[in-house]
N, C-alpha and C positions, 0 to 999 in steps of 0.2 A: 480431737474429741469434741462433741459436742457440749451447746447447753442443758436448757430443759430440757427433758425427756420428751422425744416425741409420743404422741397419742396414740396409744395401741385401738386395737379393733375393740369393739364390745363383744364379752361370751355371753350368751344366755340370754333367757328371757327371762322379764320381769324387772323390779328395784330391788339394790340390793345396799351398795357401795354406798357410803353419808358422807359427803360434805361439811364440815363444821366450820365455821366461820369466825373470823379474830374475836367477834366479838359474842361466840359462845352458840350461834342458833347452828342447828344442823339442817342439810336440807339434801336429799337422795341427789346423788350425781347423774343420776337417768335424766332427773327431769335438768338438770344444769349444762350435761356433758352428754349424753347420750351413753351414761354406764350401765352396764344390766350385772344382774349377780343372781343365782337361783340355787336349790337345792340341789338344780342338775347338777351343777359342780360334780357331784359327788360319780356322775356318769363321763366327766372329762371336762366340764364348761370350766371356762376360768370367771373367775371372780372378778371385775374391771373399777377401777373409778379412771373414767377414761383423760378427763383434763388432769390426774395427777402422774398421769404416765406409771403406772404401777397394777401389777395386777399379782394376784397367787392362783396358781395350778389348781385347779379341781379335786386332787386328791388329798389335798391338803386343807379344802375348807373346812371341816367340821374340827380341825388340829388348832388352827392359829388365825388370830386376827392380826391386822398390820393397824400400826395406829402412823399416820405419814405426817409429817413435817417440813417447809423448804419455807428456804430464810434467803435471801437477798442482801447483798451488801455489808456481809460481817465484817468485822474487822478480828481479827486472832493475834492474840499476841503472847509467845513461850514463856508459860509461869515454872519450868522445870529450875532447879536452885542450881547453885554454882557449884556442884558434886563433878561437874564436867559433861561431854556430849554421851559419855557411855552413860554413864550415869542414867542420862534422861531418854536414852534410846532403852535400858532396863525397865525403868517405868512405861513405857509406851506399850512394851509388853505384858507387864505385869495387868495393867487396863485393859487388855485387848485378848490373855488368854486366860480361858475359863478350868484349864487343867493345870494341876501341879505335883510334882514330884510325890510331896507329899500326902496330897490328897489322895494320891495312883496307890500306894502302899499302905494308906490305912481308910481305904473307899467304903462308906457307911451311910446310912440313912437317915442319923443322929440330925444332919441341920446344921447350919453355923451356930446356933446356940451353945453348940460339944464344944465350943473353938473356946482358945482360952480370952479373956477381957485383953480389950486392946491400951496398950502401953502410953501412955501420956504422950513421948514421946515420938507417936506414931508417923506425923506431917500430914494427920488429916484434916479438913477444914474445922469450923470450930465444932463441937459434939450438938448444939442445936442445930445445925443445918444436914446432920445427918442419922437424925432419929428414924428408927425401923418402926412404924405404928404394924396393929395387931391384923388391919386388913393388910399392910403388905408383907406382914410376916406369912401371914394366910395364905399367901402368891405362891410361896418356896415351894411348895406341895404341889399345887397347881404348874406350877414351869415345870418342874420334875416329870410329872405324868404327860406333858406334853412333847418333853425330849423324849418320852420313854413311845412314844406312838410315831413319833420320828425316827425309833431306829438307834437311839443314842443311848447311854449310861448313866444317868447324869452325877454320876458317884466318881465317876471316872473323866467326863468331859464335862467338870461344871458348866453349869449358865453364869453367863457373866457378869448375870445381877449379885445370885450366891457367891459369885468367887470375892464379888468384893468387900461382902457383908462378911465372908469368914475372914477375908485379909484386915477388917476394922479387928476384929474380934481378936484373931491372935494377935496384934499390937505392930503388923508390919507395915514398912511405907506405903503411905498412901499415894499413888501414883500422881504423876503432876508432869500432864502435859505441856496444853495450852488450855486460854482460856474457855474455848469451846468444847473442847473436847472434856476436859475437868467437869465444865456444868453437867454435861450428858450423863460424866460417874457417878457425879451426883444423885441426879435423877434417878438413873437405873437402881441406886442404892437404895433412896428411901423410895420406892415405887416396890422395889422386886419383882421388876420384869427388866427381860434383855434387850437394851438399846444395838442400835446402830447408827454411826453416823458416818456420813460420805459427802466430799467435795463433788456439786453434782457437774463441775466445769472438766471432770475423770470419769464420767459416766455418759455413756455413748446408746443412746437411743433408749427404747419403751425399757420397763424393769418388770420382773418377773420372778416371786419366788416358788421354787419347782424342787424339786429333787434333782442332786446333780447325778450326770452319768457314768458309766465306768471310766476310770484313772481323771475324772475331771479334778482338778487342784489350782490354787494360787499362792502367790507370794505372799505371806504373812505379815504382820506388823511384830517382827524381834523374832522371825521364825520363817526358817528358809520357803517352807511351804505346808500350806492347809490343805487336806483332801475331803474332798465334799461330794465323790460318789456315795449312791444309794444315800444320801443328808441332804435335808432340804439349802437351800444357800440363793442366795440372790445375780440375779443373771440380769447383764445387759449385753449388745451386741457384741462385744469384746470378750465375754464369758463371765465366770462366777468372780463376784468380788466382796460378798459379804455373808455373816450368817449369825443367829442367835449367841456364838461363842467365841470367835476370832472376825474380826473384818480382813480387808489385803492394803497392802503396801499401795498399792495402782490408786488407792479411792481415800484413802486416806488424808486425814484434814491437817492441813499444816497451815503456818503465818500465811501461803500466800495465796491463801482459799478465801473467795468473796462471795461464795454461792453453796450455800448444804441443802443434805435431806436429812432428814432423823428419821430414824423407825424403829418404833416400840412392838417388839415379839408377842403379844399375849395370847396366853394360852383361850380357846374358844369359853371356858366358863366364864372368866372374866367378865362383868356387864360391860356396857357400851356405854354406860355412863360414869363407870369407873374407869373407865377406857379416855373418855373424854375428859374427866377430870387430872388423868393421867398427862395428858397433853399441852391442858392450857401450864400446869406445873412447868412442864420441861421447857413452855414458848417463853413465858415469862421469865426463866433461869436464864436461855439464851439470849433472848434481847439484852436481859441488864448485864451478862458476863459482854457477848462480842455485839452487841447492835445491832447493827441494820432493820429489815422487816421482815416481818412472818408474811407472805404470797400463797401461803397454801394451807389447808391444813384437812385430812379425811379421816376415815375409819374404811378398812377394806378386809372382808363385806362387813356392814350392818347388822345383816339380820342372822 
């Protein structure tokens, strides 16, 4: 497999795709990289920031922004407790899927708020580091109507921001990775939007998120397999390996990953500056959890 994602072509005319930079200024990838982004989208263009290797499908612009992240040189190290390897392969899934038994049999619109308060003894980080303020309660509504334009349920396949905010709430384990992956649940918690993160040294040429085809599927993380026909899901040369609710086993970030991507799902209403503040959060959770550097950071498209 490769490294960084090679450089796809530019769609479209026009600027579109932002740039933001470690230390906060934004600046269109057109004029950086030669990225275009346009409303054509919506006739087939895709959406590019071309030096982040990353682009989404046309018919998906007016759905979802991508907020991107790539880190250099982490170090990861397994915070899962001494419950044994099943143990922490349970929680792996528990982080990673947005659907649950329970949820299937009593599917509602209530919110995680319906959920019961979560239990002291839950093994979540400490309760300040995972306060839900009222703009990202505000999200749930927003993710929801964006699964729902995708084609999803999301009563039935939560986002895996909600699934974690009702797992605080009913009082269950809080999942516990590693230390990378942990910040990311973090994040997606108090943000309430659906991360993704991926070893990008598993990830093989340009990325693309697109609607997958008929029978397209991957190997899950605690789950034989995810199917992501007619569902948006993230594609590289190898095929789908990631999406708003489940990532795959193939991309997956363990101890001996020294290179990620992050990617923040939000839905189109979301500002770009809520988007951006969205990010510098998760750059600074990561550095101080696994190190290394932030080498990248966009919004795809901008406008």
């Amino acid at each position: 497999m490769t490294g960084t994602p090679a450089t796809p072509a530019a769609g479209g005319a026009g600027g579109g795709a932002t740039r933001t930079t470690a230390a906060g200024a934004t600046r269109t990838a057109a004029a950086n990289a030669g990225a275009t982004c346009t409303a054509a989208a919506n006739a087939g263009a895709t959406c590019t920031a071309a030096d982040a290797g990353v682009s989404v499908a046309g018919d998906l612009h007016d759905v979802v922004r991508l907020g991107v992240l790539r880190f250099e040189g982490v170090s990861v190290r397994v915070t899962a407790d001494d419950r044994g390897p099943e143990a922490a392969a349970d929680d792996h899934a528990m982080a990673d899927d947005g659907a649950t038994a329970d949820d299937s049999a009593t599917a509602d619109d209530r919110g995680p708020e319906a959920a019961s308060p979560a239990r002291a003894d839950s093994g979540a980080p400490a309760t300040s580091e995972l306060a839900v303020g009222a703009a990202a309660e505000a999200r749930v509504a927003l993710v929801r109507a964006m699964y729902r334009r995708f084609g999803i349920d999301p009563t039935r396949t939560r986002p895996s921001s909600e699934a974690l905010w009702r797992r605080i709430r009913r009082g269950l384990p809080w999942p516990r990775i590693n230390t990378l992956v942990d910040a990311c649940n973090t994040c997606s918690l108090v943000t309430q939007l659906p991360f993704g993160l991926y070893d990008l040294d598993r990830v093989t040429g340009p990325i693309v998120l697109r609607r997958g085809g008929d029978g397209d599927e991957y190997a899950g993380i605690g789950k034989p397999v995810v199917h992501v026909g007619g569902r948006p899901a993230l594609y590289d040369a190898a095929g789908p390996f990631g999406n708003p609710t489940s990532d795959s086993a193939r991309t997956m970030i363990t101890p001996d990953a020294a290179r990620a991507l992050l990617v923040v799902y939000a839905p189109r209403p979301v500002p770009v500056a809520d988007l951006e503040g969205v990010l510098s959060l998760s750059a600074a959770r990561v550095l101080e959890a696994a190190g290394g550097t932030e080498t990248g950071r966009w919004i795809i498209p901008s406008g």
